[in-house]
C-alpha angles and dihedrals in degrees: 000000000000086000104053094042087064090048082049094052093043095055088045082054098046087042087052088048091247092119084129093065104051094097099057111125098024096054092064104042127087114247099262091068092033085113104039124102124309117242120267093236097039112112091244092053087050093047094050087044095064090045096058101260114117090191133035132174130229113287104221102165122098112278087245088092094050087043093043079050095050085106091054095053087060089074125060116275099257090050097049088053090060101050087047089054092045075042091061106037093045074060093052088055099045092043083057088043096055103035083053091054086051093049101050092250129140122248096242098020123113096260090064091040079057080049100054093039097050091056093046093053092051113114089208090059093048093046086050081051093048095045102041092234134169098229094095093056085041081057091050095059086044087055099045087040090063097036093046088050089051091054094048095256100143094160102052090034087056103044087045093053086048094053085051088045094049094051089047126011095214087092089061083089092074095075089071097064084058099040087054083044090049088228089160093166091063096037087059087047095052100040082045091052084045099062094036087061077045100064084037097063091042101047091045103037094024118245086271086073097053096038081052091055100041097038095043119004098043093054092041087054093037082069094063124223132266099238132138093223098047097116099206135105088235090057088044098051088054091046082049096054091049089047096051086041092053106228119128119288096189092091102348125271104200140036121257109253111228092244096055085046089048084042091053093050094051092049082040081053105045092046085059103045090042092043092045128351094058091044092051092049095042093050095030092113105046099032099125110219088266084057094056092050094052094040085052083049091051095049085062098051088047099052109079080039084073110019119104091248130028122157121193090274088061090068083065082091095060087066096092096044096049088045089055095048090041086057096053090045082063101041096040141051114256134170123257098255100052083050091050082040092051095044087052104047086046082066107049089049103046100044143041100245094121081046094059095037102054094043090059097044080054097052094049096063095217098070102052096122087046088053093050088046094049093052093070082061103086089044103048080046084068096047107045090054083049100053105042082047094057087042089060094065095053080059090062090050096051080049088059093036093059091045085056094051095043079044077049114048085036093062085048092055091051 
């Protein structure tokens, strides 16, 4: 549990008023050692010493999270690990809860018990659970966010995807989609929720803390990291430029040059705005209620697609988006090949195959091009499902549109 140790220290930190000192360590190093260890005399290395950890890594989230955990680093170490990890799988149930509510399933009926075994056997959710990452608890306001939208809970969806938006800035997205719908209720509730996690984390932390974050240690993240297992299509085009430049990839052999790094944000950018935002515009006046909470559940499964850093753990956020899309697969007549498409993708994103498999075309030597290659394919996963499922959408508005002209023609024969 690395991940959660630095949370731990940090809170320890946050609850000492010392909020202005958990990015040291991680607010004067260039990106590529942004997530080695911390050093020994740095506040955050102290703090995790005390508290029985030798090393600790760099803590690079906003301090809302230390400040949310404040509670946990009252207990011992060993004892706050166990309430994260009862934290977490209480998560696992409610996301399941909920997306069986959604789904028309009973609580205790098979189509929950699918539900929670898919989300047992997913290699994302065990690596938040080893780790001791954030990114369950991330899935879970996606999850109420949606659900609480669906029943009309504006207030509640819009402060929970705050709170998500405030641990990890990726769920900003999701404004978009209202602004587009001009849901301007839930836009004030959310910018409202926003501020509100702002003076939080500065009352708490101290403005030094967020200025340090936004100002060092956002940039330095913004730049992505050179890491085999970072699953995004900023991380593959700089593997792809080592690679074509024929220096080593395992571990890397040559800096990322800052036009290859500005060139990886743009692709990271337009794949956003083509997979969800013109869809969403496009679609935006004939997208039923059903349509809004599927399109809500494809912007999370978009996002570490296109976010700088995304680990495995990150992918737990696709869940909602794949049951949902899982449950239209049973209840409604597809073609072979979306079915083939859907089962495939299932499996990229719930499993660390590509993982395993570019890992192992790195290691080689001969196949660094290949392995580069081979690391677009979890994020364009994530896009692909996104995007046919937008289009589909467009379908059922050419589907309306056609009903308006035969209403049409029919009044003019009259």
């Amino acid at each position: 549990m690395n991940d959660f140790e630095s949370y731990y220290s940090a809170a320890v930190l946050a609850r000492q008023h010392q909020g202005a000192a958990i990015y040291g360590g991680a607010d004067d190093v260039s990106d590529v050692k942004l997530l080695d260890w911390v050093p020994s005399d740095a506040p955050l290395a102290i703090a995790a010493q005390r508290a029985g950890v030798e090393k600790v890594r760099s803590y690079v989230y906003p301090p809302i999270l230390a400040d949310i955990l404040i509670p946990l680093s009252l207990a011992p170490l060993p004892a706050a690990k166990i309430l994260w990890s009862v934290m977490n799988v209480t998560s696992i149930l409610l996301v399941v809860l909920m997306l069986g509510r959604m789904m028309g399933f009973d609580c205790f009926g098979s189509g929950s018990l699918l539900l929670l075994l898919g989300l047992l056997f997913s290699s994302p959710v065990y690596s938040c659970l080893f780790w001791g990452q954030v990114t369950l608890i991330l899935t879970l306001c996606w999850m109420f966010g949606l659900y609480a939208y669906m029943k009309g809970w504006r207030a509640a969806s819009a402060f929970v995807m705050a709170l998500a938006a405030a641990i990890k800035l990726t769920p900003l997205v999701v404004l978009v989609a209202f602004v587009i719908w001009k849901d301007w209720r839930w836009v004030r509730d959310f910018a409202i929720s926003l501020i509100f996690f702002f003076l939080v984390m500065g009352a708490i932390s101290s403005p030094y803390a967020l200025k340090d974050y936004f100002s060092h240690v956002l940039p330095s993240m913004s730049r992505g990291l050179p890491e085999l297992s970072n699953h995004t299509i900023a991380a593959a085009i700089q593997y792809l430029y080592v690679a074509l430049q024929g220096a080593p990839i395992f571990p890397i052999g040559l800096a990322i040059p800052g036009g290859v790094i500005q060139l990886d944000k743009t692709i990271s950018m337009v794949a956003l705005l083509l997979v969800t935002v013109v869809p969403l515009y496009r679609f935006r006046k004939t997208m039923t209620a059903r349509d809004r909470i599927v399109a809500l559940a494809l912007i999370a499964m978009v996002s570490p697609a296109v976010a700088p850093v995304s680990w495995i753990h990150a992918y737990t956020v696709c869940y909602p988006a794949l049951a949902l899309l899982w449950g239209e697969a049973f209840t409604h007549r597809i073609s072979n090949g979306k079915l083939i498409l859907l089962v495939v993708c299932s499996i990229i994103l719930n499993s660390i195959v590509m993982t395993d498999v570019i890992e192992g075309l790195a290691r080689s030597g001969s196949y660094r091009v290949l392995a580069s290659l081979m690391m677009f394919v979890t994020p364009l996963a994530a896009l692909v499902l996104a995007y046919l499922r937008f289009e589909e959408m467009g379908g059922q508005r050419a589907v309306h549109d056609a009903a308006d002209s035969t209403r049409d023609l029919t009044g003019l024969a009259r």
